[in-house]
N, C-alpha and C positions, 0 to 999 in steps of 0.2 A: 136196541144197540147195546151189544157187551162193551165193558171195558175194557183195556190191556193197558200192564202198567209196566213200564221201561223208566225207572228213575235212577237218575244220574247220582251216585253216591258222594259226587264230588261238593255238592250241592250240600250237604250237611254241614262240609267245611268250609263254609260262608264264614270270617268273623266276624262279629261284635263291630269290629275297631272298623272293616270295609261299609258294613252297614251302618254305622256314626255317619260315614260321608253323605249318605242322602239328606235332600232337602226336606225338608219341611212339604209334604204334597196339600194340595187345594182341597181341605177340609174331609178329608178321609181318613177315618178313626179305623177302619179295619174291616171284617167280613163281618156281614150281618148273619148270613144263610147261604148255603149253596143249595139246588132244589135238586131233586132226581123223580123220573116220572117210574112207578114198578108196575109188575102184575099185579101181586095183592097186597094191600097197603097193609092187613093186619101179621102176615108173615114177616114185613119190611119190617115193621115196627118189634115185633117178638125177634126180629135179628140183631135189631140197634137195641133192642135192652141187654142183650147176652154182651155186648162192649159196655155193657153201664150205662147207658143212656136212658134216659126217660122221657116218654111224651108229655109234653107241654102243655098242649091244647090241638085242637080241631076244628076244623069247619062242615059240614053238613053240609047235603047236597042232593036232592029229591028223596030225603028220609033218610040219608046214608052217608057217615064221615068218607071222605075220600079227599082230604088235604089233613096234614096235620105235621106237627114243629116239631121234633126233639129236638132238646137241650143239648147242647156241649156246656156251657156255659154261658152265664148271663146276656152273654152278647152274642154268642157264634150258635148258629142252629142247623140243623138238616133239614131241610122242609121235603116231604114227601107226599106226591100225587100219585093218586092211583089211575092206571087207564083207562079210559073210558070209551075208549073206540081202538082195534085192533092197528089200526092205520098208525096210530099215536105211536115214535118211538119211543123206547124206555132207556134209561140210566138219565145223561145229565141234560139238565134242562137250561138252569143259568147260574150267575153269582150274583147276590143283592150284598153292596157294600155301605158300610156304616157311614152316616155322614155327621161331622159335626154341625154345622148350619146348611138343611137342605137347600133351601130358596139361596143364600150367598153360592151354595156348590151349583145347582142349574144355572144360575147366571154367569157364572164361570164361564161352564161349560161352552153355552149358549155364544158367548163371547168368542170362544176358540173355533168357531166354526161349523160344531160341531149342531144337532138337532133333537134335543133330549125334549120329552113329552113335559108337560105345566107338571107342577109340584101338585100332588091330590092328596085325600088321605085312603089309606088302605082297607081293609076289613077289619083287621089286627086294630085299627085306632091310630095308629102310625103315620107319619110326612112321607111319598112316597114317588119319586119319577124313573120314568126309564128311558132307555136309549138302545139302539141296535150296533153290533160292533164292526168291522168289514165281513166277516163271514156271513152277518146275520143274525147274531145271535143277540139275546134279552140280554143288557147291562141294567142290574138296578139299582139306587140309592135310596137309603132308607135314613130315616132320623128316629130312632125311639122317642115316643111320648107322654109325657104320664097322663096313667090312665088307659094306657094302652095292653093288651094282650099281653105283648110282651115286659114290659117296664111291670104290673103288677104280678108278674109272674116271679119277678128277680129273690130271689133265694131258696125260691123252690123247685122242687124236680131237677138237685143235682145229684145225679145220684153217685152215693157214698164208694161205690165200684169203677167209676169210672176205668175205663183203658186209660185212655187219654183225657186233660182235661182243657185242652188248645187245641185249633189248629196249627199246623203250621205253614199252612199254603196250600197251591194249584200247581197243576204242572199245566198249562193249555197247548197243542198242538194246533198250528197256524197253518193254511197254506199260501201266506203272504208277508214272511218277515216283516218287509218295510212297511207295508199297510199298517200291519198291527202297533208298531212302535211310534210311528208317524200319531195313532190313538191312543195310545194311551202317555204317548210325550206330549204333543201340543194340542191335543184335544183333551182328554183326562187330567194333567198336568202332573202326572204321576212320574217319581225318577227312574232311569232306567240303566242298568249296565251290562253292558256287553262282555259275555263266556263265551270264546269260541262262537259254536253257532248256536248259544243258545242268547233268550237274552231274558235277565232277572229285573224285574218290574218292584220297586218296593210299593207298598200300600200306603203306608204312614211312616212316621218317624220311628215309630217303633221295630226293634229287627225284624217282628213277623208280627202277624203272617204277610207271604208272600207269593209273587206269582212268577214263573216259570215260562216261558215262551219259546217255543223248539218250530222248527221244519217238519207238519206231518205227511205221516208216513202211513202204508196201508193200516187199516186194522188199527188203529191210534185213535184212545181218546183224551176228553180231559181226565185227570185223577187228582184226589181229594187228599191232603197226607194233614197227621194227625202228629203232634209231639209228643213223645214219649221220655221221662230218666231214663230207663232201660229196656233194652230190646228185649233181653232175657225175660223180665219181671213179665212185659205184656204178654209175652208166648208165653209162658206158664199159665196164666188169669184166659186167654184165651182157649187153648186147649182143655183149658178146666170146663168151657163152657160147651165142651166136645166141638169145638167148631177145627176144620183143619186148618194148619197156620203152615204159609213158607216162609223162609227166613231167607235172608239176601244180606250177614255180616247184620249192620245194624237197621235195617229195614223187614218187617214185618206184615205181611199180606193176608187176608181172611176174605170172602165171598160171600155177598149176599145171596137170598134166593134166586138171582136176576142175573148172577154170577159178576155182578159188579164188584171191583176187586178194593176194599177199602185199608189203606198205607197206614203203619205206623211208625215210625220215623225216630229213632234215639237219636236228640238234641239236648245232650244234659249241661253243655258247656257256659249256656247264655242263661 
């Protein structure tokens, strides 16, 4: 599955002072990792160094890495699977979000109705449960560890070029407004406000990152958007790396092998 990405410009011009009003959400510190499953994971990975990114680590898999983490930064990762059966879609897979106290956030959870798997720990070394969202999809919550993959990984592999060095959100396409909000308000305990027909989910207290909830439409997927100072500076640093960039005012788009379309987003105000 390709992506196509349709992002609302107006969305940039969220303030500060509108994003103050959210509450405090039920122990989510932010995005941990978004996953994408590719063709070939070592082409994936020679396209996320060309934005500056560095691979972290790996997992092995009958003699052969086929999972492995690039870096955004200490906390935010791109995890990437490579195919292993033609049947298997490719682009996104899920979002693993940051938890401040795993075991207090499943009980939450668990309390609102909702049905999230026992708190385990991961491969990584990590606290780690998951849940399904009305679509179907993998919701997961992670707690970094020490001692863990990622927690002894923290100052290294950021690389010096970055494009970006944040996220600054999702856009998810739903085909069940009410369902989805109904999840991530009184089940998630996440705040929520209502754009026209779209609706912005904050994550944490912090203004981002954050998530995006639209009416999908054909040919519509999630997309991954990246913060940028300036649109300009990343289209220069990109095209340096001969990859083709289009520009859309202050959003900037580039393509993996997989023609998955990865955002970069001028947010220089907050």
């Amino acid at each position: 599955m390709k992506m196509r990405w349709i992002y609302p410009l107006a969305l940039v011009a969220l303030s500060a002072s509108s994003l103050s009003s959210y509450a405090q959400t039920a122990g989510v510190a932010g995005i941990g990792h978004v996953a994408f499953r590719v063709t070939n994971l070592e082409k994936e990975v020679a396209f996320l160094q060309k934005l500056g990114y560095e691979e972290s680590f790996g997992f092995p898999a009958g003699g052969k890495v086929n999972q492995v983490f690039v870096k955004v930064n200490d906390h935010e990762f791109v995890e990437i699977y490579e195919r292993t059966d033609p049947a298997q879609p490719l682009g996104w897979m899920h979002v693993c979000y940051e938890a401040d106290d795993i075991n207090a956030l499943n009980t939450a959870i668990a309390a609102h109705g909702l049905k999230p798997a026992p708190v385990s720990k991961a491969g990584a070394g990590n606290l780690i449960f998951s849940l399904k969202d009305p679509e179907g999809r993998v919701t997961e919550f992670t707690q970094y560890m020490p001692g863990s993959r990622h927690w002894l990984d923290r100052g290294s592999h950021l690389g010096a070029h970055r494009v970006a060095q944040q996220l600054l959100g999702f856009e998810l396409p739903v085909p069940d407004m009410a369902a989805d909000k109904q999840f991530y308000t009184a089940g998630l305990g996440l705040a929520v406000q209502q754009d026209k027909a779209n609706l912005k989910v904050q994550i944490s207290s912090k203004p981002y990152p954050w998530i995006e909830l639209h009416a999908a439409k054909p040919v519509d997927a999630p997309q991954l958007l990246f913060r940028v100072p300036s649109a300009s500076a990343a289209a220069h640093q990109l095209k340096a790396q001969g990859l083709t960039v289009t520009r859309a005012k202050k959003r900037i788009t580039v393509s993996d092998p997989d023609g998955n379309i990865f955002a970069f987003v001028e947010d220089s105000a907050r």
